[in-house]
C-alpha positions as CSV (number, residue, x, y, z in Angstrom):
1,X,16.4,-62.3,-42.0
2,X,16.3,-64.5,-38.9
3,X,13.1,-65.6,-37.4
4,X,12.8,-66.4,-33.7
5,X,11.5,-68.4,-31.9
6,X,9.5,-67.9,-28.5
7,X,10.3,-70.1,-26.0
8,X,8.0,-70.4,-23.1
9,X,5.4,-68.4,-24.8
10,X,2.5,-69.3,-22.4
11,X,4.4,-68.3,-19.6
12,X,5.2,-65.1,-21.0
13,X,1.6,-64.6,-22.3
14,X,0.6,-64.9,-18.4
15,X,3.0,-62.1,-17.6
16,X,0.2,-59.7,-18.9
17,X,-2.7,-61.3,-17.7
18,X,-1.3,-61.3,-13.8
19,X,-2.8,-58.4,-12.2
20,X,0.4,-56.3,-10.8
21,X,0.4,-54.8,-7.5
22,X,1.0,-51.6,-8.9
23,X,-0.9,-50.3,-11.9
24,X,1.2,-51.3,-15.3
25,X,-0.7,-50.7,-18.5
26,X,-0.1,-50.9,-21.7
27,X,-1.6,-47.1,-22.4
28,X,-0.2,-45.9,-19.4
29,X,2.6,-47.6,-18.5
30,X,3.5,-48.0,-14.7
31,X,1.7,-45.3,-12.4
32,X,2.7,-46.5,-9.2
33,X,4.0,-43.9,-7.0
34,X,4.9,-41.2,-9.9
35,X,5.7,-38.3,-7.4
36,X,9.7,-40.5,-7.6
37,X,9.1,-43.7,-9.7
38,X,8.4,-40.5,-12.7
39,X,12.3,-39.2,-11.4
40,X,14.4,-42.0,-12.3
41,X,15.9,-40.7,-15.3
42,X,16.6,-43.7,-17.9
43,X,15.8,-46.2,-15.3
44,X,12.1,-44.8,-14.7
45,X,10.2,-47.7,-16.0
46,X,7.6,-46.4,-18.9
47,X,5.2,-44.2,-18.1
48,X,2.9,-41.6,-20.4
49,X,4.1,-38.1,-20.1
50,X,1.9,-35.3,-20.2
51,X,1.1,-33.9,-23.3
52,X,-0.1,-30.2,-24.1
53,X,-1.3,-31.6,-27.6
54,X,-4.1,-34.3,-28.0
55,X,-2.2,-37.0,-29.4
56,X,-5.9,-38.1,-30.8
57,X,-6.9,-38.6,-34.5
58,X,-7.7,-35.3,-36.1
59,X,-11.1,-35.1,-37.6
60,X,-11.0,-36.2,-41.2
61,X,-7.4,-38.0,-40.9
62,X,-6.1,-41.5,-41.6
63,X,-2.7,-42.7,-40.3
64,X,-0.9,-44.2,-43.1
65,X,2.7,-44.7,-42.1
66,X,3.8,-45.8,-38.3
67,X,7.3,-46.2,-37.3
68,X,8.1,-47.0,-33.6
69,X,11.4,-46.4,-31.9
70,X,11.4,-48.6,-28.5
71,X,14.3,-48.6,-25.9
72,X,14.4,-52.3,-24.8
73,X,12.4,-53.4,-20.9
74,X,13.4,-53.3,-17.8
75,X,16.4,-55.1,-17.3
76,X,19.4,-55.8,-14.3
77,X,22.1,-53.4,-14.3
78,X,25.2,-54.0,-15.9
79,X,28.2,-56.2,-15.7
80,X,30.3,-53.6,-14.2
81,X,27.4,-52.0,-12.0
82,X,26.2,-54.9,-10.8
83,X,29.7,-55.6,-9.0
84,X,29.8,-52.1,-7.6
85,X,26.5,-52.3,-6.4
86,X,27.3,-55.7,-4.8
87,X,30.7,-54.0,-3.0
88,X,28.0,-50.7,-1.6
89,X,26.0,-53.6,0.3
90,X,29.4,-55.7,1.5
91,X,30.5,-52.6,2.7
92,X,27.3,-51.4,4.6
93,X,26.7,-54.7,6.2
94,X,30.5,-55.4,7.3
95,X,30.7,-51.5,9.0
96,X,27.1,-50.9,10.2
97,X,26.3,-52.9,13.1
98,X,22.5,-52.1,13.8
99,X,19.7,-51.3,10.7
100,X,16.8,-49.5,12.0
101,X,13.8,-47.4,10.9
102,X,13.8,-46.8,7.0
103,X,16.9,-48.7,7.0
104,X,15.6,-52.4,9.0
105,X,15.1,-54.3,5.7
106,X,18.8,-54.3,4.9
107,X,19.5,-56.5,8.1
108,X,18.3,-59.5,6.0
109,X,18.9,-58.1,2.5
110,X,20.8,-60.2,0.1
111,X,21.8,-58.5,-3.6
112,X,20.6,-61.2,-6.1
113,X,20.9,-59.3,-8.9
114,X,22.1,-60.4,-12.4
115,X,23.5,-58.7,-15.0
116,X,22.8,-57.2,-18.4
117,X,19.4,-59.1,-18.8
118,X,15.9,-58.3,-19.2
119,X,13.7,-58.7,-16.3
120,X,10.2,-60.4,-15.8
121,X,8.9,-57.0,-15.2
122,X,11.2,-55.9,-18.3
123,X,9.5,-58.6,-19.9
124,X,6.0,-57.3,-19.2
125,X,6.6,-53.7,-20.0
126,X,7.3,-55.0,-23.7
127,X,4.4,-57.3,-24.0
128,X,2.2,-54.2,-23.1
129,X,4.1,-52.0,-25.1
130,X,2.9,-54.4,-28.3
131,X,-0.7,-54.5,-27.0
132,X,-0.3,-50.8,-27.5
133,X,1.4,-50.5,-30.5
134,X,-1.7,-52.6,-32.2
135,X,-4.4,-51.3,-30.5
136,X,-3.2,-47.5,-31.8
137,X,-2.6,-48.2,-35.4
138,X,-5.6,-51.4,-35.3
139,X,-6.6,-50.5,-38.9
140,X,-3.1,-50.9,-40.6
141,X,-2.6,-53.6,-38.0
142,X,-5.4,-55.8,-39.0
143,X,-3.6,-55.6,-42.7
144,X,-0.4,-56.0,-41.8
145,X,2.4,-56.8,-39.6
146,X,5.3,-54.3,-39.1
147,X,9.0,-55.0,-39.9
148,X,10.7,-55.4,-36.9
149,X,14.6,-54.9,-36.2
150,X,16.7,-55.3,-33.4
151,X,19.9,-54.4,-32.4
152,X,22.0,-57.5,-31.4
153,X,22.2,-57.5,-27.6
154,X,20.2,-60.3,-26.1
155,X,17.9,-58.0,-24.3
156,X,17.3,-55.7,-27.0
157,X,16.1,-58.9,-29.6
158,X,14.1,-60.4,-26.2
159,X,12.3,-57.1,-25.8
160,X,11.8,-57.5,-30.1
161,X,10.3,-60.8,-29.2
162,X,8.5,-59.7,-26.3
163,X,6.6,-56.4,-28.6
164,X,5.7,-59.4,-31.0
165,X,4.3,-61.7,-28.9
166,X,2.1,-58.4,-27.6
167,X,1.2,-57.2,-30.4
168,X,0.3,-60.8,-31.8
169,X,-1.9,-61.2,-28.2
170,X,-4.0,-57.9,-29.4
171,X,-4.4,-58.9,-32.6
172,X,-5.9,-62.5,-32.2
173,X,-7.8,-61.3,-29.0
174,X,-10.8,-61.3,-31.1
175,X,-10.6,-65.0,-32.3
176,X,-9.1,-64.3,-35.3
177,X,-6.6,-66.3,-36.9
178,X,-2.6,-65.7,-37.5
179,X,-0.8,-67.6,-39.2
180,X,2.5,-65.4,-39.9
181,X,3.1,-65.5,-35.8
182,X,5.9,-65.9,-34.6
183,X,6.8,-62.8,-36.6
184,X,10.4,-62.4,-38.8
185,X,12.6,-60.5,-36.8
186,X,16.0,-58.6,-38.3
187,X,18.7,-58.7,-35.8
188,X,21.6,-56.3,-36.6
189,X,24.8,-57.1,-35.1
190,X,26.6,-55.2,-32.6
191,X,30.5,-54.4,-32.4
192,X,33.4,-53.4,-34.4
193,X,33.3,-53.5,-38.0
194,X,29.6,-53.8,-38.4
195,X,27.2,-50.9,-39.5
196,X,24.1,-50.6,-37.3
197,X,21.8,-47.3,-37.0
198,X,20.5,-49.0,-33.9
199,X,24.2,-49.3,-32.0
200,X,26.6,-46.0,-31.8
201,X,30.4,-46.9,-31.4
202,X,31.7,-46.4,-34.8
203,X,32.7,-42.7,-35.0
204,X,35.9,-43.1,-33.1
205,X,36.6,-39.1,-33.0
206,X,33.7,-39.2,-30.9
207,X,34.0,-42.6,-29.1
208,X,37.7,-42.5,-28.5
209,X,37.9,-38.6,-27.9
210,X,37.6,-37.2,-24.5
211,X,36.9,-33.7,-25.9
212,X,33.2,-35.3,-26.6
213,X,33.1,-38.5,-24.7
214,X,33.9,-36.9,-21.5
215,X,31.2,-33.8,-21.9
216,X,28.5,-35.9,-19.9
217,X,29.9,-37.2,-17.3
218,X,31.9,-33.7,-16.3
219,X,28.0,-32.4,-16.6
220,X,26.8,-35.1,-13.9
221,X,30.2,-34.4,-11.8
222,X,29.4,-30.8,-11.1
223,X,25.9,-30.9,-10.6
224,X,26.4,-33.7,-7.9
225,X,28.7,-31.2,-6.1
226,X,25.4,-29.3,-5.5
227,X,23.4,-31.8,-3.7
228,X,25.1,-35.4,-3.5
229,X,27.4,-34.4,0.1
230,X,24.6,-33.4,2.4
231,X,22.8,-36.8,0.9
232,X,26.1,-38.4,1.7
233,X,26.3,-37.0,5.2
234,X,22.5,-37.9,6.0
235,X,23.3,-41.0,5.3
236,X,26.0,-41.6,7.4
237,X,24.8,-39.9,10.2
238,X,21.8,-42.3,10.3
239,X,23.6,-45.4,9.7
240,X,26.8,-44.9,12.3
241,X,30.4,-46.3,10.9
242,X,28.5,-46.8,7.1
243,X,31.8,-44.4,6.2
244,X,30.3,-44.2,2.6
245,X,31.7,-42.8,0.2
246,X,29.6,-40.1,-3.1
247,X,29.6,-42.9,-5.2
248,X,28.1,-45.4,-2.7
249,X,25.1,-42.7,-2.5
250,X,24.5,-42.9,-6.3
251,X,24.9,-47.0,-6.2
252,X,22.6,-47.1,-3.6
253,X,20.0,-44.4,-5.2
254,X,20.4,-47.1,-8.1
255,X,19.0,-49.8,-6.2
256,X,15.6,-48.4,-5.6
257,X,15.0,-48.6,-9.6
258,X,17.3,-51.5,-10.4
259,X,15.5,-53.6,-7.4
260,X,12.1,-52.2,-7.9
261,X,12.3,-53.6,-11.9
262,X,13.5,-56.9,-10.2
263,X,9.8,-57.7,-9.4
264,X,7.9,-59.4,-11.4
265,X,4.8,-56.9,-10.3
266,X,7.3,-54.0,-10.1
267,X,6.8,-53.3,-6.4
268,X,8.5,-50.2,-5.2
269,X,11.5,-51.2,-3.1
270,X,12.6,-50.0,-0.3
271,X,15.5,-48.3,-0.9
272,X,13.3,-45.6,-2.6
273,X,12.2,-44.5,0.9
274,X,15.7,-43.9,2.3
275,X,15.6,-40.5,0.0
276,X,13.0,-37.4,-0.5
277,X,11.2,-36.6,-3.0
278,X,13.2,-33.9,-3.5
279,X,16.6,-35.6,-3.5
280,X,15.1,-38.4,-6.1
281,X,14.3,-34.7,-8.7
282,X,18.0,-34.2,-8.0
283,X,19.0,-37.7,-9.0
284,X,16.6,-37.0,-12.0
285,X,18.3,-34.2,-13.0
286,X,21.9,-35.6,-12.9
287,X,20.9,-38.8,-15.2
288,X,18.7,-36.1,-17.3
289,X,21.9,-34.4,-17.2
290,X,24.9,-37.1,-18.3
291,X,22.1,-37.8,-21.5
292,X,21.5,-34.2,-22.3
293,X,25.8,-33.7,-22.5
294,X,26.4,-37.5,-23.6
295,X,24.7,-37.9,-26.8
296,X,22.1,-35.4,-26.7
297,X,21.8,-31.8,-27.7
298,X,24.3,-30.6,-25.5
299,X,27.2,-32.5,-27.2
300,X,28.5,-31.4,-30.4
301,X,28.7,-34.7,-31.9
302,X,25.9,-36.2,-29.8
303,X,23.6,-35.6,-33.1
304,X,26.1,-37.5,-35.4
305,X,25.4,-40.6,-33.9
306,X,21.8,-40.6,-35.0
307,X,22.2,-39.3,-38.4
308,X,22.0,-43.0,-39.8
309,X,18.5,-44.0,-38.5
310,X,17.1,-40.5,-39.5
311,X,18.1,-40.8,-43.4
312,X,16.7,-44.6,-42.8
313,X,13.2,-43.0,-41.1
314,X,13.4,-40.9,-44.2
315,X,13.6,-43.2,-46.6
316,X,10.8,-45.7,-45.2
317,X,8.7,-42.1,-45.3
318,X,9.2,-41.4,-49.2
319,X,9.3,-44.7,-50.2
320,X,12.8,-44.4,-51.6
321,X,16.1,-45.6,-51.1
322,X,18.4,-44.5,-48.3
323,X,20.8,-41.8,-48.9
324,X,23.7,-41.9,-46.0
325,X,27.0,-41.9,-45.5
326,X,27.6,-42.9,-42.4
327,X,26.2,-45.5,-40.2
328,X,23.6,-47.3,-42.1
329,X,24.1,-50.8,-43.1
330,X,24.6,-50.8,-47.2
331,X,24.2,-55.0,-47.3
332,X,21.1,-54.8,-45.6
333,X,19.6,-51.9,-46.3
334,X,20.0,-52.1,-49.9
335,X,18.0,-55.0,-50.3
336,X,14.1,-54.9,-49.9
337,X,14.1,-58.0,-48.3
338,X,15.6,-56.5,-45.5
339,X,14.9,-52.9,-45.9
340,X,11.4,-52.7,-46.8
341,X,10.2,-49.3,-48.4
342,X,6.4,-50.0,-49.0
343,X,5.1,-51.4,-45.8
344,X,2.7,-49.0,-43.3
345,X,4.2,-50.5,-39.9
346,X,8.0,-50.7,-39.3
347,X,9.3,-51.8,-35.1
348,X,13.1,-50.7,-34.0
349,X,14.1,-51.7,-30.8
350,X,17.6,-50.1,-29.4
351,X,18.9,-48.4,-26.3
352,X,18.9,-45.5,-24.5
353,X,22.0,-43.6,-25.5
354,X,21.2,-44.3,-29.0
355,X,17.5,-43.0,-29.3
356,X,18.9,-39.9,-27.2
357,X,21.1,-39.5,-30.4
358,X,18.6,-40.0,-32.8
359,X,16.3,-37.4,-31.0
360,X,18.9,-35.1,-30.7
361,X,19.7,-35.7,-35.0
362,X,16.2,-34.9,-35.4
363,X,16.3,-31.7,-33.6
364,X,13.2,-32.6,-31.6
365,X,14.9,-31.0,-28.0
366,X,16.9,-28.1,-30.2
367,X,14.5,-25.5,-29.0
368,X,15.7,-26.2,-24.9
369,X,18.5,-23.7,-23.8
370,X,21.4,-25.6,-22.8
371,X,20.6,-27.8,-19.5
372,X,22.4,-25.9,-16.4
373,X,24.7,-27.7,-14.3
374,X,24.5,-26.1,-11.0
375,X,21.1,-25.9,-10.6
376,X,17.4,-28.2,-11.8
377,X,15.9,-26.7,-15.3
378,X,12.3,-27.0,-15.1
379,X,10.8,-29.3,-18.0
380,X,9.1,-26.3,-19.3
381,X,12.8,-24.6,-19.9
382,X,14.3,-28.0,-20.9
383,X,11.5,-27.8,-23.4
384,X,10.1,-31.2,-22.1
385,X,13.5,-32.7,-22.1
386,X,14.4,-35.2,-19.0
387,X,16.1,-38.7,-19.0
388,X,12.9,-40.2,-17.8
389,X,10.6,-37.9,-20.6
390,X,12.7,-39.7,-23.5
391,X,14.2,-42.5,-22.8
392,X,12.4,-44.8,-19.8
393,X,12.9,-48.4,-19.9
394,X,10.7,-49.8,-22.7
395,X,10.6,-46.0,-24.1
396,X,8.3,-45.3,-26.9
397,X,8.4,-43.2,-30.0
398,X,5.8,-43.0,-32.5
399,X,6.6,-41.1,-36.4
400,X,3.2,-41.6,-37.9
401,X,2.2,-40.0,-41.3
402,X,-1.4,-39.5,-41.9
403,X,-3.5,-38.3,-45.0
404,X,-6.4,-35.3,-43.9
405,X,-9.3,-34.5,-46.2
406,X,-9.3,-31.2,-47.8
407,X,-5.0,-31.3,-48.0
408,X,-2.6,-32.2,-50.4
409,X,0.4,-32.9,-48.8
410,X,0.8,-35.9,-45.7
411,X,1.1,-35.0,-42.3
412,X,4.0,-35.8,-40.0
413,X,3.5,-36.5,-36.3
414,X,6.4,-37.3,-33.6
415,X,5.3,-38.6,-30.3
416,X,7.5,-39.6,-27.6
417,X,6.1,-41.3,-24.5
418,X,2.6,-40.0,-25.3
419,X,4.1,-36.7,-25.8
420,X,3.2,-34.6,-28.7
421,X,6.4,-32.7,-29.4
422,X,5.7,-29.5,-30.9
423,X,6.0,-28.0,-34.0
424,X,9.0,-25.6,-32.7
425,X,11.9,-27.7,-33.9
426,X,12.4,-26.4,-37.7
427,X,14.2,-23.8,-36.7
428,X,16.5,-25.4,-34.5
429,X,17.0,-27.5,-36.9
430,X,18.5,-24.6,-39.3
431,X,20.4,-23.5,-35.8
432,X,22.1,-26.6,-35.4
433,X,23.7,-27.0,-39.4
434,X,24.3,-23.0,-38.9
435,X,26.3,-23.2,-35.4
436,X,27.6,-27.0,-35.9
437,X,28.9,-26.4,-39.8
438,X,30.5,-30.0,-39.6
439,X,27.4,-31.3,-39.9
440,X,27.3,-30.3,-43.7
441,X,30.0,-32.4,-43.9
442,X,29.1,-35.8,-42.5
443,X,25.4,-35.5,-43.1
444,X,23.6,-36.3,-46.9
445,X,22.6,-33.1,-47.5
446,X,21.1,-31.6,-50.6
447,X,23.6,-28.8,-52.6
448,X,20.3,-26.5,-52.3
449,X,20.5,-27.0,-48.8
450,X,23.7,-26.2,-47.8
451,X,24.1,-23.1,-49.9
452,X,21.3,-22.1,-47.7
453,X,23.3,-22.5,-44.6
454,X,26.3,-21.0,-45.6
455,X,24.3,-17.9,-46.2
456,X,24.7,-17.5,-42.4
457,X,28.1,-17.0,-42.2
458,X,28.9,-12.9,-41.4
459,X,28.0,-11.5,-38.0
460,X,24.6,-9.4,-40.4
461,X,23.3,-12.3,-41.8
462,X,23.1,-14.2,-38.1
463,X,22.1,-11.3,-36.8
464,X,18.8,-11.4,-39.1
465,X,17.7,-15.2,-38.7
466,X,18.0,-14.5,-34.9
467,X,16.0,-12.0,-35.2
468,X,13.5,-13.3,-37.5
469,X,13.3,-16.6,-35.5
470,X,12.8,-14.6,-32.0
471,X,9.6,-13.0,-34.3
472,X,8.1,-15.8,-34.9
473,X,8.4,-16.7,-31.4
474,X,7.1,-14.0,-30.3
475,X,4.6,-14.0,-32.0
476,X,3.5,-17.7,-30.8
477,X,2.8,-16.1,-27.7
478,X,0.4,-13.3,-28.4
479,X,-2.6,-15.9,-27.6
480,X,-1.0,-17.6,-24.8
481,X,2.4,-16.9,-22.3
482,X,3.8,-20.2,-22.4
483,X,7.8,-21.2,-21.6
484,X,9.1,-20.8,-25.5
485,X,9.3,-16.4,-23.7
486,X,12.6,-18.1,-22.9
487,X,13.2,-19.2,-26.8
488,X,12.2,-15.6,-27.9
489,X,14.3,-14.1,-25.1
490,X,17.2,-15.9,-25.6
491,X,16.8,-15.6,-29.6
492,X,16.7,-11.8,-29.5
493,X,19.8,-12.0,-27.5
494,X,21.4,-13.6,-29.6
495,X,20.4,-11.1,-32.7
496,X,21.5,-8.1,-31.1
497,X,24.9,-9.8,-30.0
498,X,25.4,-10.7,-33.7
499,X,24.4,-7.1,-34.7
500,X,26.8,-5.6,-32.3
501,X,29.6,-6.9,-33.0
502,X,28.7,-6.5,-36.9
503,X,28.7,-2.9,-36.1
504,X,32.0,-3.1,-34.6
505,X,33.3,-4.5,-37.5
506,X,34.2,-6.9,-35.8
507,X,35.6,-10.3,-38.0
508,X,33.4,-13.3,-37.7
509,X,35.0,-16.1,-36.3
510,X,33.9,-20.1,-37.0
511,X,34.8,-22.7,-34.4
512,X,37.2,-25.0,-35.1
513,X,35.6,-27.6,-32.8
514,X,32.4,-27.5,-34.3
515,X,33.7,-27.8,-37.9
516,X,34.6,-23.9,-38.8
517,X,38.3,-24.2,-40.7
518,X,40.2,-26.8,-39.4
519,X,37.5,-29.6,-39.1
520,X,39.3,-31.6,-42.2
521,X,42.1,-32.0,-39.7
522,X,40.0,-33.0,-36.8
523,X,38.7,-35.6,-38.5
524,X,40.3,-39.0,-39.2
């Protein structure tokens, strides 16, 4: 276990105590200008999502078990980015000879972005994001301090550091003294030949594969069909001899987030005024979309990836060791020292792609239909589900367990952004292991279980889970229309196909691609 240091702690303590130009809370998150800074996808800075469940206390309840999942803060764009980004505002400024209106700031615009690291701003967003995290769960706080990981990439274990030093502000705020600061952090490394539940890259049939690798980005390239040429063509009507090119729209739709982040007060930059509102829910859609078909629900392997953090969420829940067979770290996490099973608060920080994994292994989305590509899903048909909803930077997921007078058994509660997700996912999770069988085969299932799902496996037997999950949907709705009439719709569909082609005697067929006969020779 590896302890670090803080270096310039009073400076970073400050970051929170400047008062920004635009409202950044540690509740809230940032607020400023939601109608597009809420429509940035994964690079929407935090912000709390609406929620159609209190995520209050219930009366008569105590939490007893928090786990946080955090994407890491705001940070520059990437290595690679960053160059292309730098080549979009070359290339304006050597063609276009006269910027005026909406477009007079890039006459003196210089790109000074870096690369790869976390940003003052980023900086700030995981200071509050600590503040928070202590403030919600102040009783268990006030006992204890939780057991913090992070993957290995610099920003991720500076946005670890960053939570700490946040959480450590809240807690001494009333004089009190603590000596355990700075707190242990666990740093997982990253890259090839190391095991890390907080890093993907090790299943290569998914990595390496372009039959799964390539799902998201052919999901962003037909969407942008639909919208991104009449941006382009704006564009270059308004700035004469700009020639730019699709991709130079997106890089320069980038900048408004990327250079908004860059401040240390997160002022909105003006590139976010060179585009509607309406064209910035496009660009929503399309990052919403590349997650959705990357690693989320709409990939068949997407779920594998996060398989190894679930059985270790698991584990820290029933207090007992992990079961997994796939990405989880045996040297650490079969050691207490480093794998904990008895403590009430427990920090991850990772990235974006990977928590989009891990939701999508939980089956917390499974009840969306799948995400169209020609045209915007509303959140209520996505089922809540948006790049910016799940995964902002400095993202926040709270698994709490709490014990309620009057019952037996603990309580579970998933809350992601402030979000409540609702109690609709069981059953997706049954449709997943039913329609993706090669997850019985990579996943530490129980015996009991999976003779349970195999029971689904003639065109009848669909044909009545369908059926009995479109009930139960249904029946959810007799108080209240709400937007699961789509589950229920879609559900019923489904059982009546199945029971068609039953009566027609028709064979059932499994799909090799999702594991039906033939996945042993898929897999390497």
């Amino acid at each position: 276990m590896v302890a670090h240091g803080h270096e310039g702690d009073e400076e970073a303590a400050s970051l929170s105590l400047q008062p920004p130009k635009c409202v950044d809370t540690p509740e809230r998150g940032y607020e400023c200008q939601p109608q597009i800074s809420q429509h940035w996808g994964q690079y929407s800075p935090f912000f709390t999502v609406p929620s159609n469940i209190p995520d209050v206390l219930p009366p008569d309840c105590n939490i007893t078990f928090a786990q946080v999942l955090l994407r890491h803060g705001a940070r520059d764009p990437t290595a690679s980015k960053t160059n292309l980004y730098r080549d979009t505002i070359q290339k304006l400024k050597a063609n276009v000879q006269r910027f005026s209106g909406e477009y007079a700031f890039l006459d003196s615009f210089t790109y000074t972005l870096g690369a790869d690291q976390l940003t003052v701003f980023g900086e700030r967003e995981m200071i509050n994001s600590g503040i928070a995290f202590y403030d919600r769960y102040e009783r268990l706080a006030n006992r204890s301090i939780p057991f913090t990981r992070a993957s290995g990439e610099e920003r991720v274990v500076k946005s670890a550091q960053n939570f700490t030093q946040g959480f450590h502000q809240a807690r001494t705020s009333g004089k009190q003294v603590d000596a355990s600061f700075p707190y242990p952090i666990l740093e997982i490394l990253e890259g090839d030949g190391f095991n890390n539940t907080l890093n993907h890259g090790l299943c290569t049939e998914f990595e390496d594969n372009e039959t799964f690798s390539s799902i998201g980005n052919e999901a962003q390239q037909t969407f942008l069909a639909t919208f991104l040429p009449s941006v382009t063509a704006r564009l270059n009507a308004d700035l004469v001899g700009a020639n730019l090119t699709a991709t130079d729209t997106i890089n320069l739709m980038d900048l408004c987030p990327f250079t908004t982040v860059a401040s240390s007060v997160g002022t909105i930059s003006p590139f976010c005024n060179l585009f509607t509102e309406d064209e910035w829910h496009h660009y929503d859609y399309y990052q919403t979309l590349g997650k959705y078909y990357g690693y989320g629900p709409g990939n068949p392997l997407g779920p594998t990836q996060g398989v190894g953090f679930v059985n270790e969420l698991i584990a820290r829940m029933t207090g007992k060791p992990v079961n997994d067979h796939t990405t989880v770290n045996r040297t650490l996490d079969d050691s207490l020292e480093t794998f904990p099973l008895s403590d009430a608060l427990y920090v991850d920080v990772s990235h974006d792609n990977d928590m989009t994994a891990i939701f999508s292994a939980l089956g917390l989305y499974n009840g969306s239909i799948p995400l169209s590509k020609t045209f915007i899903d509303h959140r209520d048909r996505s089922k809540g589900y948006s790049a910016a909803w799940t995964v902002p930077f400095a993202g926040r997921a709270y698994f709490e367990k709490m014990k309620c007078r009057g019952k037996k058994e603990e309580l579970v509660r998933i809350i992601v952004n402030g979000r409540v997700l609702p109690l609709e996912t069981i059953s997706g999770l049954i449709l997943i292991f039913v329609e993706v069988p090669l997850l019985l085969r990579i996943c530490p299932t129980s015996e009991r279980f999976d003779v349970f799902i195999r029971r689904f496996t003639t065109n009848y037997m669909r044909a009545a889970m369908y059926t009995i999950m479109s009930v139960i949907q249904w029946l959810s709705l007799i108080r209240k229309t709400t937007s699961l009439v789509a589950s229920a719709v879609l559900l019923l569909a489904a059982a009546i196909c199945y029971l068609i082609a039953g009566l027609k005697g028709q064979g059932f067929v499994g799909s090799k691609t999702l594991g039906g006969q033939g996945v042993a020779q898929m897999i390497v």
